[in-house]
Every structure is written in C-alpha cells, then in structure tokens.
LOSE-389855 format. One line per 10 residues: their letters; for each residue x negated, y, z negated of N, C-alpha, C. Coordinates in steps of 0.02 Angstrom, whole numbers, plus 50000, padded with zeros to 5 digits. Atoms other than C-alpha are relative to their C-alpha. Layout:
<nodes>
A = X,Y,Z,X,Y,Z,X,Y,Z ~ ... $
</nodes>
This chain:
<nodes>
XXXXXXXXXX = 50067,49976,49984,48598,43521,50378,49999,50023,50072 ~ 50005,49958,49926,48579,43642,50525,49923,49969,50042 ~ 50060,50015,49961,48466,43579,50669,49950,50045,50033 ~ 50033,49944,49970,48348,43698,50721,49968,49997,50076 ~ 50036,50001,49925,48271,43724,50908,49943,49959,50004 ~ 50065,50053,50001,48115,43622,50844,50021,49930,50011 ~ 49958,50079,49998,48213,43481,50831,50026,49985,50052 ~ 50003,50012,49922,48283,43484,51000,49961,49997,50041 ~ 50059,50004,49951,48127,43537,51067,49985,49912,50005 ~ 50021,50055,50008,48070,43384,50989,50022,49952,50036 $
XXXXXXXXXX = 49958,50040,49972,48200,43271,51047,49990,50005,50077 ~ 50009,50004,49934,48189,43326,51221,49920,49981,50008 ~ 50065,50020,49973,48005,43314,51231,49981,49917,49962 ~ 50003,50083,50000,48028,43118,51168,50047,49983,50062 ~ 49958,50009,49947,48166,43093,51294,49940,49986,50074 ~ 50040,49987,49927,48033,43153,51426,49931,49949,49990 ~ 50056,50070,50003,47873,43052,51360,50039,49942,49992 ~ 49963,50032,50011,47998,42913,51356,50008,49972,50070 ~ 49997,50030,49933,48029,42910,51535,49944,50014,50046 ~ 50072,50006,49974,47850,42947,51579,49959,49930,49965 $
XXXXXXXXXX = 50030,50078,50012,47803,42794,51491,50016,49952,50038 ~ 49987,50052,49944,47935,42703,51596,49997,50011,50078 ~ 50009,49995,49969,47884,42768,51728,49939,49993,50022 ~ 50109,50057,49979,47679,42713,51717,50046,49945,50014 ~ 50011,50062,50022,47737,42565,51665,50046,49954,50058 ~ 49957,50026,49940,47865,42524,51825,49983,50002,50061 ~ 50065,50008,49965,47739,42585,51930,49957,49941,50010 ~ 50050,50066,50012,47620,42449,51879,50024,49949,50013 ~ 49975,50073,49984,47731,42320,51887,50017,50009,50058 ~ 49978,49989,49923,47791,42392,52077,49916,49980,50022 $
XXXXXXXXXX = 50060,50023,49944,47595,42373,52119,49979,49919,49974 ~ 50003,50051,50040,47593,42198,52024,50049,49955,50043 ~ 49939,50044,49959,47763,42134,52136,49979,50032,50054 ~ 49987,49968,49947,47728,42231,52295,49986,49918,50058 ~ 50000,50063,49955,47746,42077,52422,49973,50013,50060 ~ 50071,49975,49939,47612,42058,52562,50054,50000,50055 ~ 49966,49980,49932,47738,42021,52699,50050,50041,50040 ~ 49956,49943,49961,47845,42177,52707,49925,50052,49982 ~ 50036,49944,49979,47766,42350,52742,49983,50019,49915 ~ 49989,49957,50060,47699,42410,52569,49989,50048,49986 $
XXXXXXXXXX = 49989,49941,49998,47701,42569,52601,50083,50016,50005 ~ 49928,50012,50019,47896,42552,52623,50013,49978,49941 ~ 49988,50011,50080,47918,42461,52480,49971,50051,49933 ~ 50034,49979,50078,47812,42558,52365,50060,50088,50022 ~ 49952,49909,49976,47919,42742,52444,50070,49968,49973 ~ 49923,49976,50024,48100,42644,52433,49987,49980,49921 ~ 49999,50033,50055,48059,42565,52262,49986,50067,49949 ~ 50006,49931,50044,47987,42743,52185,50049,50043,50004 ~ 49941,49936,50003,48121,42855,52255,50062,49969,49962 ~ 49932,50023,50048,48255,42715,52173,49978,50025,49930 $
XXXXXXXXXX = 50024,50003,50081,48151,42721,52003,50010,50086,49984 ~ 50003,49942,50001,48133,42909,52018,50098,50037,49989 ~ 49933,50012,49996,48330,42911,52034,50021,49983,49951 ~ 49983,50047,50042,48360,42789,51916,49967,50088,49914 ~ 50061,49961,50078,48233,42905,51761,50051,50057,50016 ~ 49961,49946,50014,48329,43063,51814,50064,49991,49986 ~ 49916,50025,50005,48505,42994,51805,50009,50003,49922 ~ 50003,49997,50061,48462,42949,51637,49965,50041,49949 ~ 50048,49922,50029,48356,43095,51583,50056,50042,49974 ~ 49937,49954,49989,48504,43202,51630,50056,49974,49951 $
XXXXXXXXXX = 49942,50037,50049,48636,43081,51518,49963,50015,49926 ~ 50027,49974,50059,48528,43118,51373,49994,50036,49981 ~ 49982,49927,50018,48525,43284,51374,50082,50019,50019 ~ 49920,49995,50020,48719,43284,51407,50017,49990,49957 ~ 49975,50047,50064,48734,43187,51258,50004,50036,49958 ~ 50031,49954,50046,48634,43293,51158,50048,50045,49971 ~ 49957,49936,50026,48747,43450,51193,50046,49985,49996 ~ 49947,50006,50018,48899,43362,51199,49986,49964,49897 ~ 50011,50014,50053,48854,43311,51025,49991,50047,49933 ~ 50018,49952,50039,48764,43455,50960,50079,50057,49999 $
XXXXXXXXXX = 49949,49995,49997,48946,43543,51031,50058,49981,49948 ~ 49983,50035,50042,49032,43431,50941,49995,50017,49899 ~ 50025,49992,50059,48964,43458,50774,50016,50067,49967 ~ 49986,49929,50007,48963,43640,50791,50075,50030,49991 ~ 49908,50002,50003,49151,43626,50804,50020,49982,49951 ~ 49994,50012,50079,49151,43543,50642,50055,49925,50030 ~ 49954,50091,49978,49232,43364,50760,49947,49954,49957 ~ 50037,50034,50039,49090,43278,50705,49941,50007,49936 ~ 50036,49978,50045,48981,43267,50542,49938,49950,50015 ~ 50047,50016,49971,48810,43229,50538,49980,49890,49960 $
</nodes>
C-alpha cells in the first residue's frame, strides 16, 4: 500500500502537536519548580533554551526517521 503525502502530512503534523504538547506541559512544570533563591529569570531562559533544544533535536530525529524509512521502503529494503 502506497503512502500518500496526506499521510505524511499527517504524521508530521502529529510529530509537531506532540512536541507542542510537551512543550505547554514543561513549561508548567518549569513555572511549578522555578526555585525562589536563584534568579528566575535565569532559570526560566537557561531551562527553556535547554527544552527548546532538547524538542528540536528530537523533532528533527523524527523526521529523519520518517525518510530514512519511507527511503527504505521505496527501495523495496523494507516492507510495510
């Protein structure tokens, strides 16, 4: 069964609400832990630019995956 562009669309646009969910939701818990006696304005900048880091790293591995996969397939290495 051939995958069509909807289906990737699809896939990528779960991928992406996927890490916009974990990304409310790590948020919340960063203003939920933010500790009164360091600066939290520091903390809340290095803690978002790690998380922010962290979501694209793995954004990006998912869509590698994808085409090394969809690649894959198309080659007739793997079946579905």
């Amino acid at each position: 069964m051939a995958h069509t562009s909807h289906d990737r669309n699809a896939a990528t646009q779960r991928i992406w609400c996927g890490a916009l969910l974990a990304l409310t939701g790590s948020l919340a818990i960063l203003l939920l832990a933010t500790p009164g006696a360091v600066a939290p304005a520091l903390y809340w900048a290095m803690s978002s630019i790690a998380l922010l880091t962290a979501l694209a790293v793995v954004a990006a591995g998912e869509c590698a995956w994808e085409r090394m996969v969809a690649n894959a397939r198309a080659a007739g290495v793997v079946a579905r």
